[in-house]
C-alpha positions as CSV (number, residue, x, y, z in Angstrom):
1,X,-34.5,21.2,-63.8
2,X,-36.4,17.9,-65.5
3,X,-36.0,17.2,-68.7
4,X,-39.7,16.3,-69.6
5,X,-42.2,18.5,-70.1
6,X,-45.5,19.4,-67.9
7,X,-48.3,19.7,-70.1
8,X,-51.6,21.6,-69.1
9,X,-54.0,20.6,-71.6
10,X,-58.0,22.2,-71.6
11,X,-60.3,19.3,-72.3
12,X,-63.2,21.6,-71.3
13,X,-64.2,24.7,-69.7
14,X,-62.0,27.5,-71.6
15,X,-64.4,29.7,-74.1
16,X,-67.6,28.4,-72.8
17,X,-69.7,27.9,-69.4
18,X,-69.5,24.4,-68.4
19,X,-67.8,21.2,-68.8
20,X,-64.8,22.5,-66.9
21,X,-62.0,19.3,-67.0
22,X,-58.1,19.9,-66.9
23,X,-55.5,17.5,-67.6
24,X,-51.5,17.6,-66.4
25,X,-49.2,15.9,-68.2
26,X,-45.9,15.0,-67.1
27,X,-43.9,11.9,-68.8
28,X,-46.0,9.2,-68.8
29,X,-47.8,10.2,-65.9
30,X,-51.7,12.3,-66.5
31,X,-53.8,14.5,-63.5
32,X,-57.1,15.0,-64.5
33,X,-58.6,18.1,-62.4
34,X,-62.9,17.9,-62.6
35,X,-65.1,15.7,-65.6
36,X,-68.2,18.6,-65.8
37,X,-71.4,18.9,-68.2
38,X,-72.9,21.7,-70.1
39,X,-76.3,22.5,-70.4
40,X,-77.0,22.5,-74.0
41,X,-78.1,25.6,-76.1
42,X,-81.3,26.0,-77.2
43,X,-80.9,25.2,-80.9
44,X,-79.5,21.6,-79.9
45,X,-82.6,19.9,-80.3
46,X,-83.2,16.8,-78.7
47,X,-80.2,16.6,-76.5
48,X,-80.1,16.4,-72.8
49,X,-76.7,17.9,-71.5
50,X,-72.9,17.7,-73.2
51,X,-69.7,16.7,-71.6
52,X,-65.8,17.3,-72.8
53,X,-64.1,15.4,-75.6
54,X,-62.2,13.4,-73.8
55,X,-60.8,10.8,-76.6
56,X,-56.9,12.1,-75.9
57,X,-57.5,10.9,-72.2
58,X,-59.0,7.7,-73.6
59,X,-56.7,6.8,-75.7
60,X,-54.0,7.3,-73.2
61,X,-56.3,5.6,-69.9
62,X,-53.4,3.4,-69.0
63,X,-51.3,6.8,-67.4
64,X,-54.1,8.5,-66.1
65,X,-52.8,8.5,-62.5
66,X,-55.9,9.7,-60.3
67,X,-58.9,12.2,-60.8
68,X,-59.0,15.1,-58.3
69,X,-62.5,17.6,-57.8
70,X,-62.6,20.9,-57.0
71,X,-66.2,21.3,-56.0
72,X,-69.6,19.5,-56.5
73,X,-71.2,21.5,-58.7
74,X,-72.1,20.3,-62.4
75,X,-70.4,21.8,-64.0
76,X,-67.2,20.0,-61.9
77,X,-68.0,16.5,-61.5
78,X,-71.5,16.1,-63.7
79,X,-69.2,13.9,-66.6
80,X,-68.2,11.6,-63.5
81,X,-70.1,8.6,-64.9
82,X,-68.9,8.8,-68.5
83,X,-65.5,9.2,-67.5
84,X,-65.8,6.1,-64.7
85,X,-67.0,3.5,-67.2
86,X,-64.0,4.3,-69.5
87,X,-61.3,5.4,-66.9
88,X,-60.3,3.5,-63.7
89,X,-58.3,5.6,-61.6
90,X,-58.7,6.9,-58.5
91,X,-61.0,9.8,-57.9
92,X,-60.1,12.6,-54.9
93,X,-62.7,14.3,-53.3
94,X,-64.1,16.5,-50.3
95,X,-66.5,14.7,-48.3
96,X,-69.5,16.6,-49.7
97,X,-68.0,16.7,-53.2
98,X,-67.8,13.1,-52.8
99,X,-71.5,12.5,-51.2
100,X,-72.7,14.3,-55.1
101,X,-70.3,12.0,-56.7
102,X,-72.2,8.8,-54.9
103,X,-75.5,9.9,-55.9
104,X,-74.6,10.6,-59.3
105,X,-72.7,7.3,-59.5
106,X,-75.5,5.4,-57.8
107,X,-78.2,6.7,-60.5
108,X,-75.8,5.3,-62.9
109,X,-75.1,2.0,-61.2
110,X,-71.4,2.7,-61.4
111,X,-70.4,3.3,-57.8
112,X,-69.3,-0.1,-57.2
113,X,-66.6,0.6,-60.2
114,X,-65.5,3.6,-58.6
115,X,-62.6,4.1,-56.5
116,X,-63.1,7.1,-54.0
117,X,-60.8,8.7,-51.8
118,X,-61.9,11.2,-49.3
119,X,-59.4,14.1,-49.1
120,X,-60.0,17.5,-47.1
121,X,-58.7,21.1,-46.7
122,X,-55.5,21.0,-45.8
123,X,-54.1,17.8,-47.2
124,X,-51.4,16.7,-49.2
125,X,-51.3,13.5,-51.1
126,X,-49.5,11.9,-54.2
127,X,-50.9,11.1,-57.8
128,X,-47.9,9.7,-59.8
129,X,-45.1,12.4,-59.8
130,X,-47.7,14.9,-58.7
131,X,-48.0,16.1,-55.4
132,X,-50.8,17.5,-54.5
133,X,-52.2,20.4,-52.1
134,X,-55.8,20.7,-51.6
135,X,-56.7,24.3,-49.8
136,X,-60.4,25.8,-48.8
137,X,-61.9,28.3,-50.9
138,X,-65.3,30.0,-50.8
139,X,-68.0,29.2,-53.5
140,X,-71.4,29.1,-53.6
141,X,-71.0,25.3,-52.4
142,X,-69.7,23.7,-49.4
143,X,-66.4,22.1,-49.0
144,X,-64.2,23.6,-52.2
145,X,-61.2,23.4,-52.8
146,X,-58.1,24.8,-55.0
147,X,-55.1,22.7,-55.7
148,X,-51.4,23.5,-55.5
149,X,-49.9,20.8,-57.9
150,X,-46.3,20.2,-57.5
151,X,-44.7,18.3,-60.6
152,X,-40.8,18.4,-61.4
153,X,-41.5,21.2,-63.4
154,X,-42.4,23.3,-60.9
155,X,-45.5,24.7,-59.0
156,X,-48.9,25.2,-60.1
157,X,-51.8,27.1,-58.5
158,X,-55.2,25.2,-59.9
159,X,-57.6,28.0,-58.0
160,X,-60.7,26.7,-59.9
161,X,-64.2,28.9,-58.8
162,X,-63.2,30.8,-55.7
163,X,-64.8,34.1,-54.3
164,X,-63.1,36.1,-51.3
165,X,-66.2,35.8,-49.3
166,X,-65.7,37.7,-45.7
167,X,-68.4,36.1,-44.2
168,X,-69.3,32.8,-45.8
169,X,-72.6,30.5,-45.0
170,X,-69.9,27.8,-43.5
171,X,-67.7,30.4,-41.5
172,X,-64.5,28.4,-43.7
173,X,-62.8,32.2,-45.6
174,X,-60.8,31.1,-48.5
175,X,-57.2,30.1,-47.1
176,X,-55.4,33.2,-47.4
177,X,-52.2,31.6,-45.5
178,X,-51.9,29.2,-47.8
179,X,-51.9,31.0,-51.1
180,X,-49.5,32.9,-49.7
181,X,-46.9,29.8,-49.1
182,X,-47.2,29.1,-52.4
183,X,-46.0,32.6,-53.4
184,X,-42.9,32.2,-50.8
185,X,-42.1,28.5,-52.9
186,X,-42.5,30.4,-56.2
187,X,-45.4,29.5,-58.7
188,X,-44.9,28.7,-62.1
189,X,-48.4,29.2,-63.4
190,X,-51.8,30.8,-62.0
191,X,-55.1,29.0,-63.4
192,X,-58.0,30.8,-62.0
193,X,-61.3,31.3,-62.6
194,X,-62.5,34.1,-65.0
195,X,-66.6,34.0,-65.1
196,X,-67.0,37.5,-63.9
197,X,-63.9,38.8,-65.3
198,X,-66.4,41.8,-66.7
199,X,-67.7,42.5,-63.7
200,X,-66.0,45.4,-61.4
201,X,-65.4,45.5,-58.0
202,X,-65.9,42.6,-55.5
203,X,-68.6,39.7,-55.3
204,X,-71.1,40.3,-52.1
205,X,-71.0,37.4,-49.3
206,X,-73.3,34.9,-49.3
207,X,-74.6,36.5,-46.0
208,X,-76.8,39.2,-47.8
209,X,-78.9,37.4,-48.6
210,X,-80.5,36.3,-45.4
211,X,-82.0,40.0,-46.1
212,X,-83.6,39.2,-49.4
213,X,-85.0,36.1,-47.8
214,X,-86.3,37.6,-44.6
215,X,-88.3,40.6,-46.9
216,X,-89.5,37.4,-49.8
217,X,-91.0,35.4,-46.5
218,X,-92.7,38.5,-44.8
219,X,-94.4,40.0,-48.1
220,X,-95.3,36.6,-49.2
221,X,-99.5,36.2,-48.6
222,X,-99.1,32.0,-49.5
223,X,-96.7,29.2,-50.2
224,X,-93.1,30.5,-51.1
225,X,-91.4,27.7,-53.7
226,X,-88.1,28.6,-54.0
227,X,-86.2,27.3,-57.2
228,X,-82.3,26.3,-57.1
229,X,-79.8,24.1,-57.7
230,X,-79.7,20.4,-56.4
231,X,-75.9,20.6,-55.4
232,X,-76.5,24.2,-53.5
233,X,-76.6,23.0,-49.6
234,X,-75.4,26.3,-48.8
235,X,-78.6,27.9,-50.3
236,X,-80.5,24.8,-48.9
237,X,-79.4,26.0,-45.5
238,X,-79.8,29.4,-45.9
239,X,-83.7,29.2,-47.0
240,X,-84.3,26.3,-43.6
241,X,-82.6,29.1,-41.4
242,X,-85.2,31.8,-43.1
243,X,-88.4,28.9,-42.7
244,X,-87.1,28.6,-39.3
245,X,-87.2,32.3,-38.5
246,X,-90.4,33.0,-39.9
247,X,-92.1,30.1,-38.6
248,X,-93.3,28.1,-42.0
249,X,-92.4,24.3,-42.6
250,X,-89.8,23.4,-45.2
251,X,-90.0,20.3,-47.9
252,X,-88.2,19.8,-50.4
253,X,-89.1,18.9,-53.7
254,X,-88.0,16.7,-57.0
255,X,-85.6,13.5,-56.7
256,X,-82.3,15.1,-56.8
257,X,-83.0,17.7,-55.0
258,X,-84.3,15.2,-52.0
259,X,-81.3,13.0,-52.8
260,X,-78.6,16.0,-52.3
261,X,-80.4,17.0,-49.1
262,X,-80.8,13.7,-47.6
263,X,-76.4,13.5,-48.3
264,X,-75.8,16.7,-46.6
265,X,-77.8,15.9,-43.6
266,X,-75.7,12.4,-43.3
267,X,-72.8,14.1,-43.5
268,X,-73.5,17.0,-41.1
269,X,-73.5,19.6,-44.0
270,X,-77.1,20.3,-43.2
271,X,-78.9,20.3,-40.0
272,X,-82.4,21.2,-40.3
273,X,-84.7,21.3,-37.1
274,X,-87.4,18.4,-37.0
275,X,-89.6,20.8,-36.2
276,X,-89.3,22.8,-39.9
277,X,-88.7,19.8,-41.8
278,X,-91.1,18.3,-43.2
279,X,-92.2,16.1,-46.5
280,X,-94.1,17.5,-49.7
281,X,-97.3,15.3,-48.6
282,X,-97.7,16.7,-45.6
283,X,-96.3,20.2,-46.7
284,X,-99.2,19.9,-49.3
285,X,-101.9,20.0,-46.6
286,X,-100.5,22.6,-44.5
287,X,-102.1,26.0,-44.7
288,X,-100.3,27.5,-47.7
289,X,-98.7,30.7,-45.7
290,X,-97.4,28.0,-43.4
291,X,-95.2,26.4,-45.8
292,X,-91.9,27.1,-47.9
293,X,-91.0,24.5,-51.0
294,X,-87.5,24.2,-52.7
295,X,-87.3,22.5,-56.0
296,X,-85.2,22.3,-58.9
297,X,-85.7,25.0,-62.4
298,X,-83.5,27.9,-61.9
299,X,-82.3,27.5,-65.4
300,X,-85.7,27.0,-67.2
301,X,-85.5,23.1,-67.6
302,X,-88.7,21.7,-69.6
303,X,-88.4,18.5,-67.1
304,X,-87.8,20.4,-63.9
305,X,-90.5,21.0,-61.2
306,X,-90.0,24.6,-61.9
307,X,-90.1,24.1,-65.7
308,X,-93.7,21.8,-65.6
309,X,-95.0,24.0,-62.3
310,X,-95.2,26.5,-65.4
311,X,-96.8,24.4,-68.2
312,X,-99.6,23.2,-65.9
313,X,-98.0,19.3,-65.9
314,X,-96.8,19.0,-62.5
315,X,-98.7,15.9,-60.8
316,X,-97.9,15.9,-57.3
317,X,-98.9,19.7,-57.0
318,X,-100.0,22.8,-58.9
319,X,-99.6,26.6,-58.7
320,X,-102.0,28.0,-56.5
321,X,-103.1,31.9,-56.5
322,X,-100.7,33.7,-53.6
323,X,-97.7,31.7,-55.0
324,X,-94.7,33.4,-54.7
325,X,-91.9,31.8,-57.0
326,X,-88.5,32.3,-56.4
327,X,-85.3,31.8,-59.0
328,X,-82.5,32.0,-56.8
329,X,-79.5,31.0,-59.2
330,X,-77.6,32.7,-61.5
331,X,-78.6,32.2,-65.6
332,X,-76.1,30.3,-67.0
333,X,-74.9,32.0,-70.2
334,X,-76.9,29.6,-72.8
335,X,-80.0,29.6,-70.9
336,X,-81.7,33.4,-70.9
337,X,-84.2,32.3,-73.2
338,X,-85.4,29.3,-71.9
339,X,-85.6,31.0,-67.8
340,X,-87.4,34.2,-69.2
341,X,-90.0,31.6,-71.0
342,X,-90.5,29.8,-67.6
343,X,-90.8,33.1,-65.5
344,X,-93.1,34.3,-68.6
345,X,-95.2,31.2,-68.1
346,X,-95.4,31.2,-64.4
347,X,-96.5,35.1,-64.4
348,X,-99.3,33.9,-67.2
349,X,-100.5,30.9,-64.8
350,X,-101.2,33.7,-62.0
351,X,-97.9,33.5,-59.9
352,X,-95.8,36.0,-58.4
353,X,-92.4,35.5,-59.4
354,X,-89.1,37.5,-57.9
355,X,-85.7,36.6,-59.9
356,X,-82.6,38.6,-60.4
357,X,-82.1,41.6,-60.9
358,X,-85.4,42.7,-59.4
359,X,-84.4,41.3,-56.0
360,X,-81.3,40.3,-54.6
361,X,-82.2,36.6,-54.5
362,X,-78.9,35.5,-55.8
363,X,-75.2,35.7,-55.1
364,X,-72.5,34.8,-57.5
365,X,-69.7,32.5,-56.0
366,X,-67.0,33.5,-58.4
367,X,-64.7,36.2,-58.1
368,X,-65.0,39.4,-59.8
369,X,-62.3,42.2,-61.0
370,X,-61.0,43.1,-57.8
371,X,-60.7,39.8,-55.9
372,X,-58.8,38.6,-59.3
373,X,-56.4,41.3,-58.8
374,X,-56.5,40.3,-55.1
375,X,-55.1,36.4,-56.1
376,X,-52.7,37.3,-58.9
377,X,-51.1,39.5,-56.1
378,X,-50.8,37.5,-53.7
379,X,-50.3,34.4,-55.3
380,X,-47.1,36.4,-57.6
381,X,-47.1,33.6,-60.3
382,X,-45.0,33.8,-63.2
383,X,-47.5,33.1,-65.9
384,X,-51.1,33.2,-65.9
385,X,-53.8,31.1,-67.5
386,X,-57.3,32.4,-67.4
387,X,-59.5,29.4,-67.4
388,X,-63.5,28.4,-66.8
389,X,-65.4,31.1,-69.1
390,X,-66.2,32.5,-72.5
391,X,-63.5,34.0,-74.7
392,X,-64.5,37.3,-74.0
393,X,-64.6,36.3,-69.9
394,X,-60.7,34.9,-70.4
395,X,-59.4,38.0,-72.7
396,X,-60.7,40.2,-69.7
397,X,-59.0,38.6,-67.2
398,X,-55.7,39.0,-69.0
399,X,-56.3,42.8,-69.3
400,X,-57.3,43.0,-65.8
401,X,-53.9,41.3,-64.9
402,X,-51.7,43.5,-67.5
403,X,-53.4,46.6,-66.0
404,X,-52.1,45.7,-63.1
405,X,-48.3,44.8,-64.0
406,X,-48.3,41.4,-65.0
407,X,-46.0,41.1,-68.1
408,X,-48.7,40.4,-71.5
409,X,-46.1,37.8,-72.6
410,X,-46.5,35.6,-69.5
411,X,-50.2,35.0,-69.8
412,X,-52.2,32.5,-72.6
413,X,-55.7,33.0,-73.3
414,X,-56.1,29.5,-74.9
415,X,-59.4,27.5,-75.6
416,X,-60.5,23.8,-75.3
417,X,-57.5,21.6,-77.2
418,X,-54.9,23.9,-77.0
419,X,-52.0,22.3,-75.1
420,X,-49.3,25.2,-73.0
421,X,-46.4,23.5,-71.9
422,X,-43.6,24.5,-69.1
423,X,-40.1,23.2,-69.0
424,X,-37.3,24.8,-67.4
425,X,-39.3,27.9,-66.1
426,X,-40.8,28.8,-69.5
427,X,-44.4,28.6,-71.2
428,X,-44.8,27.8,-74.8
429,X,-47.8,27.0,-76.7
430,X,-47.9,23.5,-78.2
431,X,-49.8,21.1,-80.3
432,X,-54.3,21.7,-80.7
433,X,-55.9,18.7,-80.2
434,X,-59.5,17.8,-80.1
435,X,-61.7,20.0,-77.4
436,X,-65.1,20.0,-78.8
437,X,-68.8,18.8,-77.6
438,X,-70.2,15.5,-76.9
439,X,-73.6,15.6,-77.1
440,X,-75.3,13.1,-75.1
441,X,-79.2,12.1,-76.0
442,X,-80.3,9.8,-73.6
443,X,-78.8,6.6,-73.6
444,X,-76.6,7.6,-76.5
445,X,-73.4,9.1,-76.3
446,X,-71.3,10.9,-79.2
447,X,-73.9,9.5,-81.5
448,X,-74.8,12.8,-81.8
449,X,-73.2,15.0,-84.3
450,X,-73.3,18.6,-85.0
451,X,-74.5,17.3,-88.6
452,X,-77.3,15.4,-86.6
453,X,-78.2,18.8,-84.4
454,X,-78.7,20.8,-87.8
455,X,-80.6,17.8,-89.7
456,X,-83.3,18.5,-85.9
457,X,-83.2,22.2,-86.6
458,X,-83.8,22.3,-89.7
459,X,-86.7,19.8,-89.8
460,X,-87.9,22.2,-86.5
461,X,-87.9,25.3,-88.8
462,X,-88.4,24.1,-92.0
463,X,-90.3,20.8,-92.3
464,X,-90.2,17.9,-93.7
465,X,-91.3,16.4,-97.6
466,X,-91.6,12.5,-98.2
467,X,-91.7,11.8,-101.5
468,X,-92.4,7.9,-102.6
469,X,-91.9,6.7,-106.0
470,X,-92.9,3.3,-107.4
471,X,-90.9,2.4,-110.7
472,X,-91.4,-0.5,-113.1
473,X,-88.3,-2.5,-114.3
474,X,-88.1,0.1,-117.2
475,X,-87.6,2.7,-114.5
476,X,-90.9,4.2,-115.5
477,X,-93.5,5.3,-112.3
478,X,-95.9,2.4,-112.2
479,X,-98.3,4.7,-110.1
480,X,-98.1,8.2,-109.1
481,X,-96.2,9.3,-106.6
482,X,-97.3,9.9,-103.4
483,X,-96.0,12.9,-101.5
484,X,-96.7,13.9,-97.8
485,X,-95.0,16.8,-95.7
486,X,-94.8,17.3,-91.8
487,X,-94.5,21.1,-90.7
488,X,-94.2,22.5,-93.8
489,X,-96.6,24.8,-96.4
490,X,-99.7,23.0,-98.1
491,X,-100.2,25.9,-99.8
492,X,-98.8,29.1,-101.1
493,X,-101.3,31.9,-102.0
494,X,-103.7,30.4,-104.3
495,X,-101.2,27.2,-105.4
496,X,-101.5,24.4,-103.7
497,X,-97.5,23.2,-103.5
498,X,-98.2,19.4,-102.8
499,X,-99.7,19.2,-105.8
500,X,-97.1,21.2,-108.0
501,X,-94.7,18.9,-106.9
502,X,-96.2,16.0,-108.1
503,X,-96.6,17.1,-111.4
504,X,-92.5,17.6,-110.8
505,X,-91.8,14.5,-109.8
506,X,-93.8,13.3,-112.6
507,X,-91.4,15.3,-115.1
508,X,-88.2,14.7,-113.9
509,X,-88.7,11.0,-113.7
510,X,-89.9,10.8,-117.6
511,X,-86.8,12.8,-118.9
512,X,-84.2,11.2,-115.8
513,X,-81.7,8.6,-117.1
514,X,-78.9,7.3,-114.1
515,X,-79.4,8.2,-110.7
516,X,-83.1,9.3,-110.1
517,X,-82.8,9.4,-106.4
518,X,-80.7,11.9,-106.3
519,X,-82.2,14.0,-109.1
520,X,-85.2,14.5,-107.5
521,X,-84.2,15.3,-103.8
522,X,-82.1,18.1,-105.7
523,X,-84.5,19.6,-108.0
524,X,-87.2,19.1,-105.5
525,X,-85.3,21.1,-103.0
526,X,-84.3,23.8,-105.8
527,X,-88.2,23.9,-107.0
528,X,-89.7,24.1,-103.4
529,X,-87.4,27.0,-102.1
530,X,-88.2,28.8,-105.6
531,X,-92.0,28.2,-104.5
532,X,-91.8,29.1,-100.5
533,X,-88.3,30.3,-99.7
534,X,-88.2,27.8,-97.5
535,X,-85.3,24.4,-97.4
536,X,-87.2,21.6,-95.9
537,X,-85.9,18.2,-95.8
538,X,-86.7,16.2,-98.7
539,X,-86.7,12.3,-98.8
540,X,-87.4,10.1,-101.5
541,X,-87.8,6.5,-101.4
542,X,-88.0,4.3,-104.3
543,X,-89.6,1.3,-105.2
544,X,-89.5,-1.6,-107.9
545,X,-91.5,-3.4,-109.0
């Protein structure tokens, strides 16, 4: 056996939804497996998505030995660009995986910089002492894949989002012959997916729901505008199939989701007759029961087509009375609020809107309880790392695998940071380093702080006070001060609180000596909450004169 260590390091994507990136570490020799994004929650004010902490990978850049993707999906591949400018490796990917990759790369202006290798189902290539064994599985996307990665320390099963679909939208099962070579060589560790880890019995196939589709385009008396994700061809596909069948012409709606299509189609991922196919102008003059639109929102975005369909701000196109709106995604855990305000809105605007669980619109591509069972048997590793969910989705997955005779002692529930390492057949738990958020608003990223998010919410809930102060050279107020708030109280029964804390200001400056700055935003904030129960955010500025 080697001497050195593998490491298998979380950098995102265990305790949480999202973000999902994996690093190997063996000498002086780093894997990285996916660079995803998070939506953020809806208290982070202000910020438009959040990818992984990857400082540990950036201050060792020089070893990172290639970049490998499991799938397309955002939640895989949506930090590509952030990693790219720092990070020159190669990147490995499917073709489709690949195809998101350029688009995402191209909005960026970073695809020139990249180096991308095309890899497929089946193949085995290098990455440093890593060899590396990409097989087919079923998701809800196109063109996955798990990785068998084969370092001196032995073999590891990466099986990322799979499902054991028996009838998949591409006719490609997950590769059941191949998972079990990797038993017959003897695994060392089992990373798997454990989203629906809470979930009994065994995830439907994608195929059901051609049903829901066919009932959504008979009972619908106008336009159907159907609502998904960008990267989900196989839905795409499934909902031109359904146009197709029920005679209506398809467009498709929103940038990405035009971009994403327009990939598929080039790279024979989607093949869509001429004769459905059509674009939004001249979908927009069609009769509306002739028509069928698919457009971004599933998960409530404010910017989406979905999300401004809902406040009335769309410009190419508004609701119109027989719309039937369809969500067909999954909520991501995060997003509840935000989805059931959009299908709120669109009900209040006159729409008919069918979402999960009322219909069967939706089809999870991630495993659940019994299809878990189903790998750790057949795969027979000798530990097992639950990865790609919340706590509570991880802690599940080991019960699930302990109630079915895997030893407790060979599996680690372990969140972002937490480094497990193998050497000579054994798994220990090593060193925590960082695995939080980086918040990314805009143009800016990691300017953002947790300190920064509060300082929004807080001005959100409680306001704002400005308090200005001019002073003479005997630190005396040369005129009174002049106080304004934003989102905050005027009043408070019959006292009028701007005034009352002018007279305070007023006070505290006569009987202040040393630092008067700081006096006042303190007694300010003690006298306001004393007045409203409320903590608003009070700055003072001073002046001398």
């Amino acid at each position: 056996m080697s001497s050195k260590k593998l490491k298998v390091i979380p950098i995102g994507g265990l305790g949480e939804v999202g973000k999902n990136m994996m690093l190997y570490e063996y000498g002086e020799n780093i894997l990285i497996v996916d660079t995803g994004m998070m939506f953020p929650e809806n208290d982070m004010l202000g910020i438009d998505y959040i990818i992984p902490d990857f400082e540990y990978v950036r201050e060792r850049k020089d070893i990172v030995r290639g970049i490998v993707f499991t799938h397309g999906h955002q939640d895989h591949i949506g930090a590509v660009s952030h990693i790219v400018e720092e990070i020159s490796a190669p990147l490995y990917a499917t073709p489709l995986t690949r195809g998101l990759i350029e688009v995402k790369l191209s909005e960026d202006k970073l695809l020139n910089k990249a180096n991308l290798n095309t890899i497929h189902a089946g193949d085995e290539f290098n990455v440093g002492p890593f060899k590396v064994e990409a097989f087919h599985v079923c998701h809800s996307i196109p063109d996955t894949v798990g990785l068998g990665i084969t370092s001196p320390a032995g073999l590891v099963v990466h099986a990322s989002d799979y499902k054991f679909d028996p009838t998949p939208v591409d006719g490609w099962p997950t590769d059941f012959a191949k998972l079990a070579d990797f038993s017959g060589r003897g695994v060392l560790a089992l990373l798997a997916d454990s989203t629906n880890a809470d979930q009994a019995g065994w995830t439907p196939s994608e195929k059901m729901l051609d049903g829901a589709l066919d009932k959504i385009f008979q009972d619908a008396p106008g336009r159907i505008i159907i609502a998904s994700f960008a990267s989900l061809v196989s839905r795409m596909k499934q909902v031109a199939e359904a146009a197709e069948r029920h005679g209506r012409k398809m467009a498709f709606v929103g940038y990405s989701m035009r971009q994403n299509s327009d990939m598929a189609h080039e790279l024979g991922y989607l093949n869509i007759p001429s004769h459905v196919l059509v674009d939004l102008n001249e979908a927009l003059n069609l009769p509306p029961q002739d028509v069928v639109l698919m457009a971004t929102g599933s998960q409530g975005e404010p910017y989406s087509i979905m999300g401004r369909l809902s406040r009335g701000t769309n410009r190419r196109f508004d609701l119109l009375d027989d719309d039937t709106i369809v969500l067909s995604s999954h909520t991501i855990p995060g997003n509840e609020e935000s989805v059931y305000q959009t299908i709120n809105r669109l009900f209040q605007r006159g729409a008919n809107v069918v979402y999960a669980p009322l219909s069967h619109i939706h089809v999870s591509g991630h495993a659940k309880q019994d299809e878990m069972k189903l790998m750790i048997n057949l795969v027979k590793p000798k530990h097992l790392i639950p990865v790609h969910g919340e706590l509570r989705h991880m802690k599940q997955h080991a019960i699930l695998a302990e109630e079915s005779g895997f030893p407790g002692e060979n599996i680690a529930v372990v969140e972002n940071g937490q480094v497990i390492e193998f050497k000579d057949g054994e798994m220990t738990i090593g060193e925590r380093i960082p695995g939080g958020y980086v918040f990314v608003d805009g143009v800016r990223v990691g300017d953002i702080g947790p300190s920064v998010v509060r300082e929004r919410e807080a001005l959100a809930q409680e306001g704002v006070v400005t308090i200005s102060i001019v002073l003479n050279h005997k630190a005396r107020l040369q005129t009174e001060p002049e106080i304004s708030s934003r989102g905050f109280v005027y009043k408070h029964g019959d006292s009028d609180i701007i005034e009352e804390t002018k007279k305070k200001v007023i006070e505290l400056v006569k009987k202040t000596e040393g630092d008067i700055h700081n006096q006042v935003v303190k007694s300010i904030r003690s006298f306001l909450y004393s007045k409203t129960k409320k903590r608003p955010i009070v700055l003072v500025t001073i002046s001398w004169v």
